[in-house]
C-alpha positions as CSV (number, residue, x, y, z in Angstrom):
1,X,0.0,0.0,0.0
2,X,1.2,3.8,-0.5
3,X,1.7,6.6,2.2
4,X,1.5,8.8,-0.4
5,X,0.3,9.3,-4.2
6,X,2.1,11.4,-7.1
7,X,-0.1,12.4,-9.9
8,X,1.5,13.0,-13.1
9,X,-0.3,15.6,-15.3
10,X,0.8,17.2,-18.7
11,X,3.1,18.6,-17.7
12,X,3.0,19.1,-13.4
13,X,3.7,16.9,-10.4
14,X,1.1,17.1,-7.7
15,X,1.5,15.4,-4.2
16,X,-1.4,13.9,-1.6
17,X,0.5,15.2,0.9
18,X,3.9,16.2,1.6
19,X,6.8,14.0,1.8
20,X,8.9,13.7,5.0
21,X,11.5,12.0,6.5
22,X,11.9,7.9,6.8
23,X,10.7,5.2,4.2
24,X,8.0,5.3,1.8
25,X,6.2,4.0,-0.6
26,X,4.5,6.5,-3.4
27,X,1.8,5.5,-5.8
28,X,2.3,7.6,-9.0
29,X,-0.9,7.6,-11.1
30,X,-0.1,8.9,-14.8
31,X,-3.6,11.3,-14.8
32,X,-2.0,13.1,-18.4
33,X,-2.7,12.5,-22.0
34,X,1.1,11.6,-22.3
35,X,3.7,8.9,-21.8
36,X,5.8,10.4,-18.2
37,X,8.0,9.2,-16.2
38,X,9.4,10.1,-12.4
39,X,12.8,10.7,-11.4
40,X,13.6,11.7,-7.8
41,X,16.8,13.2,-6.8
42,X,18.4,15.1,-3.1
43,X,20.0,18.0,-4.3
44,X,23.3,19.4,-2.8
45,X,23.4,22.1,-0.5
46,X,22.4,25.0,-1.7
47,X,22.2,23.3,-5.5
48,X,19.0,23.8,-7.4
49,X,16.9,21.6,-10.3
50,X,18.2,23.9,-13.0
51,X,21.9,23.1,-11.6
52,X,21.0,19.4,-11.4
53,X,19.8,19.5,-14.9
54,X,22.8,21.3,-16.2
55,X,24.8,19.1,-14.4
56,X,23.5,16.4,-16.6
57,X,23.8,18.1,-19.8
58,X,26.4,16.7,-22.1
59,X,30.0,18.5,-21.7
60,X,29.2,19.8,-18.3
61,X,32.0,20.1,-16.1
62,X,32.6,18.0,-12.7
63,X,31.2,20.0,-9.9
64,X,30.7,19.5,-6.1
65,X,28.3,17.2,-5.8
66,X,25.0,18.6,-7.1
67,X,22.4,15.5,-6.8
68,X,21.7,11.8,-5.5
69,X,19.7,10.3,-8.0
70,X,17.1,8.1,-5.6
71,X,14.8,6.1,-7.9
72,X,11.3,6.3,-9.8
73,X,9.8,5.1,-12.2
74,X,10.4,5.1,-16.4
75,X,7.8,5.6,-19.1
76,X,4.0,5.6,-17.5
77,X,1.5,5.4,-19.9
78,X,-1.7,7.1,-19.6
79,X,-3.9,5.8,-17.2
80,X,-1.5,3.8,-15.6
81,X,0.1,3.6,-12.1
82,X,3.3,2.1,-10.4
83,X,5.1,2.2,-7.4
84,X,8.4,3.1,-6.3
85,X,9.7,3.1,-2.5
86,X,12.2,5.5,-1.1
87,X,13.6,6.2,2.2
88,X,14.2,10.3,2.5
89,X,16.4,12.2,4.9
90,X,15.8,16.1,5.2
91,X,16.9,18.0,2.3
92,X,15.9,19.7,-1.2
93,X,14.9,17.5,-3.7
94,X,13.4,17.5,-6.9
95,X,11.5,15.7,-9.3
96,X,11.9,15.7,-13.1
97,X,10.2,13.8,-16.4
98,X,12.8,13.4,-19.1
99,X,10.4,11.8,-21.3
100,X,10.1,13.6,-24.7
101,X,7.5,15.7,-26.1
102,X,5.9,14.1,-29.6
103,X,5.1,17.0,-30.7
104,X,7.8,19.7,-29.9
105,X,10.4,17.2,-29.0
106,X,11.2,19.1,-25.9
107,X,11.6,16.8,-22.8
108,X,9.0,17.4,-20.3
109,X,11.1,19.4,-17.8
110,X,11.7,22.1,-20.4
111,X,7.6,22.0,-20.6
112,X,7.5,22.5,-16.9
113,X,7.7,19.3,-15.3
114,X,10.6,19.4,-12.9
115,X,9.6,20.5,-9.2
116,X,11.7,21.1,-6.2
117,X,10.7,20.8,-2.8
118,X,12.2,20.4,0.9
119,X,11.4,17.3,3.3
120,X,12.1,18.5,7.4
């Protein structure tokens, strides 16, 4: 069973509730006319998505560490669900869908679907 469930939306995250501290397990629910998918990363201190995301970009130079890549789930169709378990500490964090748009061929974080957020 979940503690908590992620809906995926074109192109938006939206949480039951919160997540905090300790093990979980989150339902994601793919509620969007699209293929998504969920990745869930800590961030560094005082590192961002946008530097997570350019930390991925080809070329990018070795930083600090920027991100701990924790899990989720690929390539949900719509009007289907999984489930992925994690076990958070406190921190940032963000979630991101690399999944490509068909028609603009933009992945969906550069439509919007990356969102940060802080578990205490």
């Amino acid at each position: 069973s979940a503690d908590v469930t992620l809906d995926l939306v074109d192109f938006s995250f939206i949480l039951s509730q919160p997540l905090t501290s300790g093990q979980q397990t989150i339902r994601v629910n793919n509620q969007g006319s699209h293929a998504h998918e969920i990745w869930l990363a800590k961030l560094g201190e005082g590192k961002s998505a946008n530097d997570l995301l350019m930390a991925l970009a080809p070329g990018s130079p070795t930083e600090d560490w920027v991100y701990n890549g924790l899990g989720g789930l690929t390539w949900i169709d719509p009007g289907s669900h999984g489930y992925f378990t994690v076990d958070l500490e406190p921190g940032r964090y963000a979630l991101i869908c690399f999944v490509p748009d068909h028609a603009t061929g933009s992945m969906h974080f550069m439509l919007g679907m990356v969102q940060e957020f802080e578990v205490e």
